[in-house]
C-alpha positions as a LaTeX table, in Angstrom:
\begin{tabular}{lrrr}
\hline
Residue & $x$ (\AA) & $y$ (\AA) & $z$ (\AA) \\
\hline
Unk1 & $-82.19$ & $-22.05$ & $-54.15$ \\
Unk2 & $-81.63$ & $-20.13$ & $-51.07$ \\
Unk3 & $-79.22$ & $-17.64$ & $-50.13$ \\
Unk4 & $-77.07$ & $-19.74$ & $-47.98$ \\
Unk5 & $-76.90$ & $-22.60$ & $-50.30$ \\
Unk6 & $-76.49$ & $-20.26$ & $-53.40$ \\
Unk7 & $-73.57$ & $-18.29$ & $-51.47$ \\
Unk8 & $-71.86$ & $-21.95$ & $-50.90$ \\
Unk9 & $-71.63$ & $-22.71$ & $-54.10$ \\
Unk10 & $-69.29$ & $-19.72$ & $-54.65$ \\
Unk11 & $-65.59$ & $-21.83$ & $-54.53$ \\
Unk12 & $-64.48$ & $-18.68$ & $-52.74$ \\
Unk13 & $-67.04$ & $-18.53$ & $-49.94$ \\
Unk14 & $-66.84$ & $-22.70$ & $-49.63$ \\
Unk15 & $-63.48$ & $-23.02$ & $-49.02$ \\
Unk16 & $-63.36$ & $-19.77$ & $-46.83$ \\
Unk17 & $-65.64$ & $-21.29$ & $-44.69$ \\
Unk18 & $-63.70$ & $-24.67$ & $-44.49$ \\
Unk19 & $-60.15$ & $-22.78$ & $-43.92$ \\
Unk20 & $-62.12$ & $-21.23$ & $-41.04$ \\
Unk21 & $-63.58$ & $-24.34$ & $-39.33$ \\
Unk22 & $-60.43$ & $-26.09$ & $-39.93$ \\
Unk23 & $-58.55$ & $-23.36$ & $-37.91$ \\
Unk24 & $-61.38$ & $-23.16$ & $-35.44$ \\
Unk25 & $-61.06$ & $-26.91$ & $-35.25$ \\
Unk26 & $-57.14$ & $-26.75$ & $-34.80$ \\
Unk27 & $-57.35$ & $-24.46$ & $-32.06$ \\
Unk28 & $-59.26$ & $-26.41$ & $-29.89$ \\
Unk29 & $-57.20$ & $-29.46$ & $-30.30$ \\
Unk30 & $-54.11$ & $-27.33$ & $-29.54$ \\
Unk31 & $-56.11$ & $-26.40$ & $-26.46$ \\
Unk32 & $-56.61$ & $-29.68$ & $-25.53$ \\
Unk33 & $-52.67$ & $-31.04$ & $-25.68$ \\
Unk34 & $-51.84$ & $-30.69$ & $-22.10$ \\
Unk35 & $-53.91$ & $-33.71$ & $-21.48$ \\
Unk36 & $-53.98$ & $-36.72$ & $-23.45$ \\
Unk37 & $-57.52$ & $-37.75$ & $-22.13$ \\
Unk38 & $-58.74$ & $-34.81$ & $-22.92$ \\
Unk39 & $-57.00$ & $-34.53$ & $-25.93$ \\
Unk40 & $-58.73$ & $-38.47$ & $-26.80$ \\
Unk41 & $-62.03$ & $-36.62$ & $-26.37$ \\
Unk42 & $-61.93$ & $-33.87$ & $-28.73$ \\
Unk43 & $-60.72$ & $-36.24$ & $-31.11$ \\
Unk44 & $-63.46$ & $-39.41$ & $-31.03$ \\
Unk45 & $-66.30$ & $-36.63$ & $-30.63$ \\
Unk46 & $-64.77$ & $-34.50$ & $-33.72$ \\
Unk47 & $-65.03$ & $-37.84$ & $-35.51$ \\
Unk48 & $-68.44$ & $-38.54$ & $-34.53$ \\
Unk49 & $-69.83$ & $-34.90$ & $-35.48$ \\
Unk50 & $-67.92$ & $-35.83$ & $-38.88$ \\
Unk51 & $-69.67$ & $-39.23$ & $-38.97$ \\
Unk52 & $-73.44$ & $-37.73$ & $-38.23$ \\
Unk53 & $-72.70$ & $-35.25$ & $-40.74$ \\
Unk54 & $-72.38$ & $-37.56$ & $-43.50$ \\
Unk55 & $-75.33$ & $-39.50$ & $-43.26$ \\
\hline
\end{tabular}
């Protein structure tokens, strides 16, 4: 298994790393709210970086 992958399996490391992204992730959209264009962006190409990641 290798170090990453062995580290992620740690609850406490996994969900650190989520709470992280998911604050990194909020802060750009807050960046984004003075325009509602740009704010459409972020949005359909967060969804799409979700949707490639599943597959």
């Amino acid at each position: 298994m290798s170090f990453l992958k062995q580290k992620l399996s740690m609850p406490v490391v996994k969900y650190g790393a989520l709470t992280v992204a998911s604050c990194l992730w909020v802060f750009g959209l807050v960046d984004q709210l003075y325009s509602s264009a740009e704010m459409m962006k972020y949005l359909l190409l967060s969804l799409l970086m979700a949707a490639l990641a599943f597959l």
